[in-house]
C-alpha positions in Angstrom: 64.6 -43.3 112.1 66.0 -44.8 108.9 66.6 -48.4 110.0 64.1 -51.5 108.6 62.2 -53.5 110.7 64.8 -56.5 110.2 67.3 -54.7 111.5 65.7 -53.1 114.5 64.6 -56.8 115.6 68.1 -58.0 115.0 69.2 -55.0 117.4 66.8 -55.3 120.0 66.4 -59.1 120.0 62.3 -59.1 119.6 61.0 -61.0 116.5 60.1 -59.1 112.8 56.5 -59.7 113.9 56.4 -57.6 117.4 58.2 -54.7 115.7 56.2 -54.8 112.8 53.0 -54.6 115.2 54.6 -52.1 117.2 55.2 -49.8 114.6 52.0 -50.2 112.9 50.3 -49.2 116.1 52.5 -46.2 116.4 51.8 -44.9 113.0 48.0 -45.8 113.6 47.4 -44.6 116.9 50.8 -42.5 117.8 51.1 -44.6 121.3 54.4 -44.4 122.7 54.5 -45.9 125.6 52.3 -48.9 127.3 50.7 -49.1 130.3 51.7 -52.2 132.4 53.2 -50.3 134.5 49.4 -50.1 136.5 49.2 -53.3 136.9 49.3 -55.1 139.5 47.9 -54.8 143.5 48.5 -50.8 144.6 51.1 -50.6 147.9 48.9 -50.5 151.3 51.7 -48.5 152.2 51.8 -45.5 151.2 55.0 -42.7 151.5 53.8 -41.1 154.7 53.3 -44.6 156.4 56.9 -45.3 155.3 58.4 -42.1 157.3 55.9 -43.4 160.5 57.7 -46.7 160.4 61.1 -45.0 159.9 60.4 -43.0 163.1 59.1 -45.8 164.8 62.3 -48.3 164.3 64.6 -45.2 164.7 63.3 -44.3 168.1 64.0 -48.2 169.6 66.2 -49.6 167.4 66.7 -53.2 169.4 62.9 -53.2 169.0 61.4 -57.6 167.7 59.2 -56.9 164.8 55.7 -57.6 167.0 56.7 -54.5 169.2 57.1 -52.3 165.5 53.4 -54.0 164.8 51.6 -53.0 167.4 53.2 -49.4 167.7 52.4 -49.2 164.0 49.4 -50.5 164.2 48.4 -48.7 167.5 48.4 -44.9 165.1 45.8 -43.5 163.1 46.9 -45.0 159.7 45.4 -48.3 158.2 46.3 -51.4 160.2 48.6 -53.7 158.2 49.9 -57.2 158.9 53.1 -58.0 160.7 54.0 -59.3 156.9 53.6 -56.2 155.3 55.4 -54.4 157.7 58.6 -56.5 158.0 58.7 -56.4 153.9 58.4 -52.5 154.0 61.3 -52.8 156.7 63.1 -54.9 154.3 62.8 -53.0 151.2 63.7 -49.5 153.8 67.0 -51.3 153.8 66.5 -51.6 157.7 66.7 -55.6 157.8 70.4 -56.0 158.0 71.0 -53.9 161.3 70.2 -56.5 163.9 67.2 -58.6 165.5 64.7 -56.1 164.2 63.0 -58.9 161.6 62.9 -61.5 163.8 59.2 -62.3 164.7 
């Protein structure tokens, strides 16, 4: 794009070295991107267990999180641990509303 290495790791904060290695891979190979982003454990939980869960709360909302666990756990879907489930609550943005985390 018309700027040296120097200035691209003065721009971007990484050292000469990393650009320099990244932009001799791109000319070698023409890799754009990386893949970290497959690292790591996959979610147990997938999208459809996610709605379940949000029917689940939304039908007894003064439901204690053992009562969610065992209806949860009671459907056809892979059994998870009370732990799981009150971090998928969490992250659904559920965990504000009331006693509903509270083992």
């Amino acid at each position: 794009m018309g700027h040296g290495i120097s200035e691209v790791a003065i721009k971007f904060g990484f050292s000469r070295t990393t650009i320099s290695r990244v932009y001799h891979e791109y000319r070698e190979s023409g890799k754009t991107s990386n893949l970290r982003h497959r690292c790591g454990r996959k979610n147990i939980m997938q999208k459809r267990d996610q709605r379940r869960l949000t029917r689940i709360i939304k039908r007894d909302r003064r439901a204690i999180l053992p009562q969610i666990d065992a209806d949860f756990n009671a459907g056809p879907s892979t059994s998870v641990n009370v732990r799981t489930i009150q971090r998928n609550i969490i992250d659904m943005g559920f965990g504000a509303e009331g006693p509903l985390v509270y083992p």
